[in-house]
C-alpha positions in Angstrom: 3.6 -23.2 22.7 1.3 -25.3 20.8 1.9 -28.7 23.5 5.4 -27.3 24.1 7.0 -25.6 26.9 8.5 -22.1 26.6 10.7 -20.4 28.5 12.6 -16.9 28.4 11.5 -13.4 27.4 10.2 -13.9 24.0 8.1 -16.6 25.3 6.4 -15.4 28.2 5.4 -12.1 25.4 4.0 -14.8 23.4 1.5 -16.0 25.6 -1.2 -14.2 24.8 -4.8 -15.3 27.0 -6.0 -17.6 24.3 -3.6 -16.5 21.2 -0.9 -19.8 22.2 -2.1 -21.5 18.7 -1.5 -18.6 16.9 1.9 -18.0 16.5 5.4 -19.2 16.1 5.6 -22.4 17.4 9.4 -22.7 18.5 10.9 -21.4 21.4 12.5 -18.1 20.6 15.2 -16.6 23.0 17.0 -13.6 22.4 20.2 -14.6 20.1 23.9 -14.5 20.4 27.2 -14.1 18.6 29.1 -16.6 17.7 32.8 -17.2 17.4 34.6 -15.1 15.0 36.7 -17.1 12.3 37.8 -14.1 10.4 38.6 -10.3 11.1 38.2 -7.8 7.8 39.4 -4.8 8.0 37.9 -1.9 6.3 39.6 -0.1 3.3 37.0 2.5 2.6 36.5 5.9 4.0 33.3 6.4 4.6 32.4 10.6 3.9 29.1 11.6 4.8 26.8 8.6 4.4 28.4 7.3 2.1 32.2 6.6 -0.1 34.3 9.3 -2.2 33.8 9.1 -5.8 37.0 7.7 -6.8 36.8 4.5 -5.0 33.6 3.2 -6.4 35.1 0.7 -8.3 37.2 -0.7 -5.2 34.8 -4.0 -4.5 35.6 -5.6 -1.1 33.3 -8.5 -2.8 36.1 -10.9 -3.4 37.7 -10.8 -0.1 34.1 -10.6 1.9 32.9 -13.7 -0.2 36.1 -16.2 0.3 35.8 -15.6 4.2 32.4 -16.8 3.9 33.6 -19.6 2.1 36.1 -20.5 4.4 34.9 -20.2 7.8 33.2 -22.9 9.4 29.0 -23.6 10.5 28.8 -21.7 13.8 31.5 -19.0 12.9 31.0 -15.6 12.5 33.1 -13.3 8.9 33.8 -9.7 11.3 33.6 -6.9 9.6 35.8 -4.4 11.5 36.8 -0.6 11.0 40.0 -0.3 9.8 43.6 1.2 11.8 45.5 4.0 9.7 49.5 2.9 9.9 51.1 5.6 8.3 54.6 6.3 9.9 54.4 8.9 12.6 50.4 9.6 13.0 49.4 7.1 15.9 47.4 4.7 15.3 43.5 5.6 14.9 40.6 3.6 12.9 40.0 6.0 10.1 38.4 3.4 7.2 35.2 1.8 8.6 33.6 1.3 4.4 33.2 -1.4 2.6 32.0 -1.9 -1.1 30.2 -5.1 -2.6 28.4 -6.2 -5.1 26.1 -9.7 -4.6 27.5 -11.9 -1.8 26.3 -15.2 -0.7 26.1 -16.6 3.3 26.6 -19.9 3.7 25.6 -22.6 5.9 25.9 -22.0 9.8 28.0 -19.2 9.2 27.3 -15.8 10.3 28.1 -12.2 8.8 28.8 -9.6 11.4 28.9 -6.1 11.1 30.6 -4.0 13.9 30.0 -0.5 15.2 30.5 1.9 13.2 31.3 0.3 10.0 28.8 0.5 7.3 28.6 -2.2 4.2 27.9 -0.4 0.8 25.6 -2.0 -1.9 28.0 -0.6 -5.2 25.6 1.7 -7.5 27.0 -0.5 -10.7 23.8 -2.6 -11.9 26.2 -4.6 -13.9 27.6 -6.3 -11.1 24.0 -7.7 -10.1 23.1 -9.1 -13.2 21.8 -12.5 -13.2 24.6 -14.5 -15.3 24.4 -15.7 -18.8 21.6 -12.9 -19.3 22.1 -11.5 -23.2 22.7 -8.5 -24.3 19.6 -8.2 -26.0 17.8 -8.6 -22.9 15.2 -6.3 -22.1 15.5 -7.1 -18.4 19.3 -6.2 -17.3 19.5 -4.6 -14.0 18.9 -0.8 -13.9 16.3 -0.8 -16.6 12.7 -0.4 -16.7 10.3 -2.1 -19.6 6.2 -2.3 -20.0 4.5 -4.7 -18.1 3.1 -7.6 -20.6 0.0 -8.0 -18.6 -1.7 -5.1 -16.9 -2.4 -5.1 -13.5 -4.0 -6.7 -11.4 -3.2 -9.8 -12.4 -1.7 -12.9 -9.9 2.0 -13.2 -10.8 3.2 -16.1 -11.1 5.8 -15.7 -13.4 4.5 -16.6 -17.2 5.5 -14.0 -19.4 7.7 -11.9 -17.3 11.5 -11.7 -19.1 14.1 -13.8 -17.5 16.4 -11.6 -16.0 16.6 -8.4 -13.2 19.1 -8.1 -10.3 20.7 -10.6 -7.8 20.5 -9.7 -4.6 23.0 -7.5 -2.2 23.0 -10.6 0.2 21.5 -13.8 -0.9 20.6 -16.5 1.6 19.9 -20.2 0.5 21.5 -22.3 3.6 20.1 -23.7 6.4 21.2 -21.5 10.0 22.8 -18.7 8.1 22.9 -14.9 9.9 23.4 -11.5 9.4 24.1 -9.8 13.0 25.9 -6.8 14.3 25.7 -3.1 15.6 26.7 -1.8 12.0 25.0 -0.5 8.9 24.5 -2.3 5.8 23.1 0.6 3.3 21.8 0.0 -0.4 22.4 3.7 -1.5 18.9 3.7 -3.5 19.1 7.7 -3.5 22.4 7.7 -5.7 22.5 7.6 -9.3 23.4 4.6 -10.8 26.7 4.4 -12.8 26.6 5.1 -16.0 22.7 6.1 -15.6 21.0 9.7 -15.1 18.5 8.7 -12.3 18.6 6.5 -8.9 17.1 3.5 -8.0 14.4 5.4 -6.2 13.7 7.3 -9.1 13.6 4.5 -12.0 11.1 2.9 -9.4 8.7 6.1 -9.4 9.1 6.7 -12.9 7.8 2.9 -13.5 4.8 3.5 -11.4 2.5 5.5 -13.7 1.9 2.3 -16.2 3.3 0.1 -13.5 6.3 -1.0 -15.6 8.5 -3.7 -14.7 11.8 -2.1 -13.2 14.8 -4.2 -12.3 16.1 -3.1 -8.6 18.5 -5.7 -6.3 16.3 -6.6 -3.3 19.2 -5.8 -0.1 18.6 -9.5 1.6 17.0 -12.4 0.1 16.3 -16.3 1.8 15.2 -19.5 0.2 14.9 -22.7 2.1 16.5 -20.7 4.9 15.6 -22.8 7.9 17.1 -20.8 10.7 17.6 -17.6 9.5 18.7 -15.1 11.9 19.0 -11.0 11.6 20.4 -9.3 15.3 20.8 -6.0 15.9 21.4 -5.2 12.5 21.0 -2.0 10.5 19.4 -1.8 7.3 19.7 1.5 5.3 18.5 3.2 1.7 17.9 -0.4 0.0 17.0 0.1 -3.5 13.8 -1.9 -3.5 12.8 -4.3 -0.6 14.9 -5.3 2.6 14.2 -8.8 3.9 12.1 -11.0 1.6 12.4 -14.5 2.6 10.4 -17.5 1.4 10.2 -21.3 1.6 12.1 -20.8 5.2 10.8 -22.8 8.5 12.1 -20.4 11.3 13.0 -17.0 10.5 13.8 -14.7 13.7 14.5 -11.2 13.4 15.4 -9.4 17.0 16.5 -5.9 17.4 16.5 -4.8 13.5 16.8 -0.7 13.0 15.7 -0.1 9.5 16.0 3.1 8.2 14.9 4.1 4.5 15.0 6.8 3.8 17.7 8.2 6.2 17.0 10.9 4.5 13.8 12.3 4.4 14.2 14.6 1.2 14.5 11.5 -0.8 11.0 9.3 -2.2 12.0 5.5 -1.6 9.4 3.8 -3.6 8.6 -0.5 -3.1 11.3 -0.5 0.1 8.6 -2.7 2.1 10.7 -4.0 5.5 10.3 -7.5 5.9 8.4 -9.5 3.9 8.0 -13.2 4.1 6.4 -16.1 1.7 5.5 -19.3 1.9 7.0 -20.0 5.2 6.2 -21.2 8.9 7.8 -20.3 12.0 8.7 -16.5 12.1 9.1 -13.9 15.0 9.7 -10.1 14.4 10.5 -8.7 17.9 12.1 -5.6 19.5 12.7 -3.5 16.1 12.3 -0.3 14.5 11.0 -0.2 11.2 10.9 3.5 9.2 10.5 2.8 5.2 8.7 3.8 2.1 6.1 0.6 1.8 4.4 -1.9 3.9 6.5 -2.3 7.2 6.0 -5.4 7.2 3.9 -7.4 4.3 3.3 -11.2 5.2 2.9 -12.9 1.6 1.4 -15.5 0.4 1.6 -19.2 2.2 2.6 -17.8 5.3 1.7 -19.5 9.1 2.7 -19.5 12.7 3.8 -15.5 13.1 4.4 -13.5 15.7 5.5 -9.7 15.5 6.1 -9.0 19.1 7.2 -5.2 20.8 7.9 -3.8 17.9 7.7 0.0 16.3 6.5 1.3 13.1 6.9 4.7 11.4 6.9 6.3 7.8 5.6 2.9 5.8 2.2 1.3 4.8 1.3 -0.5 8.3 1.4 -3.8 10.0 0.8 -5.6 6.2 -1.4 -8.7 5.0 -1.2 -9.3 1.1 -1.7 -8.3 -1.4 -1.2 -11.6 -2.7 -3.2 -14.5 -0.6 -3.5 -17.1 -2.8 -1.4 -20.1 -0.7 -3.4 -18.1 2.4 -1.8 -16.9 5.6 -3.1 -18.1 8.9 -1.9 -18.2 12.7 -0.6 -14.9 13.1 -0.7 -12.7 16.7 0.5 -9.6 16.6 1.4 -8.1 19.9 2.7 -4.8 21.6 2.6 -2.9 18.1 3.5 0.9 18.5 2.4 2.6 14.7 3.3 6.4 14.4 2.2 7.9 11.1 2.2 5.1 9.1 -0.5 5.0 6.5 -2.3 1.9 7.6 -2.3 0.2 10.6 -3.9 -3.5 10.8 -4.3 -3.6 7.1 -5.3 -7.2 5.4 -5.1 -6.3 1.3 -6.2 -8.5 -1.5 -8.6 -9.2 -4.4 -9.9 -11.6 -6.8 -7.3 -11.4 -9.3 -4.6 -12.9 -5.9 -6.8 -13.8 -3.0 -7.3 -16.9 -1.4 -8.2 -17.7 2.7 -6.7 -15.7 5.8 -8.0 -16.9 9.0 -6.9 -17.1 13.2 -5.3 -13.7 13.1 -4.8 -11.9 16.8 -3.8 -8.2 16.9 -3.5 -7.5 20.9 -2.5 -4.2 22.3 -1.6 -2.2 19.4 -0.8 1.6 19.6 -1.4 4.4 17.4 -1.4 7.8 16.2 -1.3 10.1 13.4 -2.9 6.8 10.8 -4.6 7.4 7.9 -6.7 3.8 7.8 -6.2 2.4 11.6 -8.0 -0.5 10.5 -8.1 -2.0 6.5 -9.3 -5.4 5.9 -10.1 -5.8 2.5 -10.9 -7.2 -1.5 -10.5 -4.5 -2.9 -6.9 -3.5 -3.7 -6.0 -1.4 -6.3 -2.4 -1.5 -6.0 -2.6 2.0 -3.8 -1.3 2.8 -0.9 -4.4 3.0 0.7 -7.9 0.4 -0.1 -11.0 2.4 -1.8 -14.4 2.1 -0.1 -16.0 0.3 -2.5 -15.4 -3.2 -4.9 -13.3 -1.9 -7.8 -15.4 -4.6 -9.7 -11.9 -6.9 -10.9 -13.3 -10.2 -12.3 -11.1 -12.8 -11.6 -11.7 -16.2 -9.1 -9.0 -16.4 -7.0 -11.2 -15.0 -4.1 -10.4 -13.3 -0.7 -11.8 -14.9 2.5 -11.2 -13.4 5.5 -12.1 -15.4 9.0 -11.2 -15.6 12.5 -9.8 -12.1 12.8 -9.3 -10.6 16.5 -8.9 -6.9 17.5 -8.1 -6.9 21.6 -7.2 -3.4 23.0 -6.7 -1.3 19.9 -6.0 2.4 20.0 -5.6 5.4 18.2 -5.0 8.7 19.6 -5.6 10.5 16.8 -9.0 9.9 14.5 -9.2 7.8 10.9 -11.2 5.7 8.7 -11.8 1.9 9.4 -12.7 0.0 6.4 -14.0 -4.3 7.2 -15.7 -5.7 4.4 -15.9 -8.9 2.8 -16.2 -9.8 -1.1 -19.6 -11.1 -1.0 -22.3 -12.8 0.9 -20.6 -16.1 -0.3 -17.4 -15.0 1.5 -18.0 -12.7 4.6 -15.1 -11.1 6.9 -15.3 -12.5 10.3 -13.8 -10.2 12.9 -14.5 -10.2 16.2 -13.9 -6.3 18.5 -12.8 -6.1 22.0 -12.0 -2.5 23.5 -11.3 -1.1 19.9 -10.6 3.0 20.1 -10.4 5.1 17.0 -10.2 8.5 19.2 -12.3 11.2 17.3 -13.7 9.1 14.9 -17.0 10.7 12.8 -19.8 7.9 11.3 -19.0 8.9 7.8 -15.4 7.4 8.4 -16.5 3.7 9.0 -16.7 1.5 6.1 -18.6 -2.1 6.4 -19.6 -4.3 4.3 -20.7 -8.3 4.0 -19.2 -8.4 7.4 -19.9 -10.4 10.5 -19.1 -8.7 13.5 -18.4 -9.9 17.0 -18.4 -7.5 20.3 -17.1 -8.8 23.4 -15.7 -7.0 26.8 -15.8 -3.3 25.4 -16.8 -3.8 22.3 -15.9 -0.7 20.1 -16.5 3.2 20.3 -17.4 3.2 16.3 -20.9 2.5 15.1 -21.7 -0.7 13.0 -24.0 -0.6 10.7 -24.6 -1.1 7.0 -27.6 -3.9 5.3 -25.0 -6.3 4.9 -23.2 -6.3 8.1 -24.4 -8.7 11.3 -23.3 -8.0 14.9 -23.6 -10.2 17.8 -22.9 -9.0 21.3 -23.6 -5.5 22.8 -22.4 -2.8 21.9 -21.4 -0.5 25.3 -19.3 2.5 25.5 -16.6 2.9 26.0 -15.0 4.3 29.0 -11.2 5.0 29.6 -9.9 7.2 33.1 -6.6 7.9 30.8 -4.6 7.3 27.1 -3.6 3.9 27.4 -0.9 4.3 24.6 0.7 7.4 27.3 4.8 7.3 26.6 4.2 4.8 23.8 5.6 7.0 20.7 9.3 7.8 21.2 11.6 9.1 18.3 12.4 6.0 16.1 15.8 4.2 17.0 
C-alpha cells in the first residue's frame, strides 16, 4: 500500500483496481490476544439485560482500574464470569456482571471481556462528572441547558460551559485495546438515579431547541496511536460509542454494536464509530445497528478504509457534518446497508465545511434506504439532507472532489441527492455501474454538479442547468441481483 508491501486478508481486500492511495496505509492483519496478567472475577448477577436494583451501588471500578494500573504493555486485565462456592451446591459460574463508573486503559495494555460476561456503565451521572466542576454548574452530567448559540454554527468550543460527562472508558495511550467475546452495555434506556427520565430520553427532550445535554460518550481516544477494538460488543451506550481523535492507526475488526437491543426504546446521538482528526483507520468485518450515523468520519480525517462490513437501523456510511480540517483518502469497500436511512451520505454546510476529496465507495449493497446516495451543503441537522440550499450564510464552505461510485446497488428504490454549493465550488463525482432499482425522475436531485460516466454509467437520469456530464450514458443491463444472499439478520 502506498510504496509498501501488504500481505494477509485485510490487505489483499484493500487492493482495490486503482483505490491503493486511498486508504489506510499500514498493513492490517486480523489481531490477537495477548497474555493475560490478571483474572477478575465477576460479582454481579446479571438479570435480564441488565443488574438487580439493590446492587447498583456495588462499583467494580476500583478493582477494574488498579489491574489496569498494574499490569504490564502487552498484557491483557480478563474479565471473567464468576464460580458460586457456597458449601454443598457444586460449583457453577452464576455472577458474570460487573458495574463501573469512568475507567482509564493504559499504555500497551489490553481490556478483555469474556463470553458471557457483560460490563455495565452505572446509571449514577455523579460518578462521571468532570472533577473540580461546581456546584453551581450548569453543565453536571445528567442535565440538559439552552444552547448559547443557535445552530448551525461550527463548534469549536467558545462559549460552551466547562463541564459534562467523562467517558465509560477513556483512552489516551499509545497501543491500548479493548477485545473480547463479551458485552460492554451503557444502559441509555434506564433512568438515571436520582432522575425521572433516561439518557435516551433527556437526549430527545433536548432536540426540539437543540439544547446542550450532558451524556458519557461509552469509549473515547486521544493521541491513541494503535488503538485496537476485537470482537467486542458494544450495547445501549447513552450517547456515542467509539469517538476517537488525534490517533494514527485505529483498527476495529469484528465489532457487534447493538443499540438499541431493544427496539421499543428511541436511542437518540448513538452514532457507531466516529473518528476526528486522525490518519490510518480500518473498520472491517463488523455489525453496526444504532440510532445515528453508523459510522460519521469527522473533521481532519485521512487514509480510511471500512472494509466487509454491515449496517442496519442508523443514518448510513457517514461524512460530516463538520469538514472544516477536510477528510480525504477514504475507500469504502464490500458495504452491506439494510434499512438504514442514508447510504453514501457526505453532510456539511457553510456554517462547518471545508474540502473532501479521493473518496472510493466500491461494491456497496443495499435495500430498504431512504437516500441511497446524499452528497451535500445543505445540512440542516436532520436526519436526512433537503433538496434545496437552506440559504445558511457563513464561509466555511463545502467542496466536494474526486468522489467514486463503482458497482452500487439498491434493491429497493430512493432518492439520490449530488449537488455542490455553487458554481465556485462544484461536486465532482464520477458513476460506474450505479443501480437505484425502481428509481422515478422526480427522485434524483442535482445540482452545480460535474458528473463522470464510465463502464456502465448509471440507470438514473442526469440532468438539471447546472449539472455537466461527460461520458455516455448506456443502460444498464444486469442477467441477476448482484447483492443476492447479501442481507442476513444482523450479528
Amino acid at each position: 500500500m502506498r510504496g509498501r508491501d501488504c500481505v494477509g486478508l485485510a490487505c489483499l481486500a484493500l487492493l482495490v483496481a486503482g483505490v491503493a492511495k486511498a486508504q489506510d496505509t499500514r498493513v492490517v492483519n486480523e489481531p490477537k490476544f495477548p497474555a493475560v496478567c490478571a483474572q477478575l472475577a465477576a460479582k454481579l448477577e446479571q438479570v435480564g439485560e441488565s443488574i438487580r436494583e439493590e446492587d447498583e451501588g456495588k462499583l467494580d471500578t476500583e478493582r477494574i482500574q488498579k489491574a489496569l494500573d498494574g499490569c504490564k504493555p502487552g498484557q491483557a486485565v480478563e474479565l471473567i464470569e464468576g464460580v458460586s462456592m457456597h458449601p454443598g451446591i457444586p460449583k457453577h459460574p452464576r455472577w458474570s456482571a460487573f458495574l463501573t463508573g469512568p475507567l482509564e486503559l493504559r499504555e500497551g495494555v489490553t481490556l478483555q471481556i469474556d463470553k458471557g460476561v457483560t460490563l455495565y456503565g452505572s446509571r449514577d451521572a455523579k460518578v462521571y462528572e468532570v472533577p473540580g466542576l461546581p456546584e453551581d454548574s450548569p453543565a453536571h452530567c445528567g442535565t440538559s441547558m439552552p444552547r448559547p448559540t443557535s445552530f448551525p454554527t461550527f463548534a469549536t468550543g467558545a462559549g460552551r460551559p466547562r463541564g459534562g460527562c467523562r467517558a465509560l472508558i477513556s483512552i489516551n495511550v499509545k497501543n491500548a485495546a479493548i477485545m473480547g467475546d463479551g458485552v460492554i452495555d451503557g444502559r441509555g434506556y434506564a433512568k438515571i438515579l436520582g432522575k425521572d427520565y433516561s439518557w435516551w430520553e433527556q437526549a430527545r427532550k433536548a432536540e426540539p431547541h437543540d439544547d446542550l445535554y450532558y451524556n458519557p460518550r461509552m469509549i473515547v481516544a486521544n493521541r491513541a496511536d494503535g488503538l485496537v477494538l476485537y470482537r467486542i460488543t458494544l450495547h445501549n451506550s447513552t450517547n456515542f460509542h467509539v469517538s476517537v481523535n488525534g490517533t494514527d492507526g485505529f483498527t476495529a475488526w469484528g465489532v457487534h454494536l447493538l443499540t438499541p437491543v431493544d427496539k421499543k426504546y428511541d436511542a437518540r446521538n448513538t452514532d457507531g464509530i466516529d473518528p476526528g482528526t486522525s490518519q490510518n483507520i480500518t473498520v472491517a468485518y463488523s455489525w453496526i445497528d444504532n440510532g445515528d450515523d453508523n459510522i460519521a468520519i469527522k473533521q481532519g480525517v485521512s487514509h480510511m478504509s471500512v472494509i466487509h462490513n454491515h449496517f442496519y437501523s442508523g443514518h448510513g456510511m457517514s461524512i460530516g457534518s463538520e469538514t472544516v480540517l477536510g477528510q480525504s483518502f477514504l475507500v469504502v469497500h464490500d458495504l452491506t446497508e439494510d434499512h438504514t436511512t442514508s447510504g453514501v451520505r457526505i453532510k456539511s454546510n457553510v456554517k462547518r465545511g471545508g474540502p473532501v476529496h479521493d473518496l472510493i465507495y466500491k461494491g456497496i449493497c443495499m435495500t430498504g434506504v431512504q437516500d441511497p446516495i446524499a452528497i451535500s451543503p445543505y445540512y440542516t441537522n436532520q436526519t436526512v439532507e433537503p433538496f434545496e440550499d437552506p440559504k445558511y450564510e457563513g464561509d466555511k464552505i463545502p467542496d466536494y472532489k474526486g468522489i467514486v461510485l463503482q458497482d452500487i446497488y439498491d434493491e429497493t428504490p430512493g432518492d439520490v441527492l449530488i449537488a455542490g454549493l455553487n458554481e465556485a465550488h462544484r461536486t465532482q463525482v464520477s458513476l460506474q455501474n450505479v443501480v437505484i432499482n425502481g428509481i422515478k425522475p422526480t427522485q434524483v436531485h442535482l445540482d452545480f454538479a460535474d458528473i463522470a460516466l464510465q463502464g456502465s454509467g448509471t440507470n438514473f437520469p442526469l440532468e438539471g442547468q447546472s449539472v455537466k456530464v461527460t461520458g455516455a450514458q448506456p443502460t444498464v443491463k444486469r442477467a441477476a441481483d448482484p447483492c443476492a444472499g447479501k442481507f442476513v439478520p444482523m450479528q
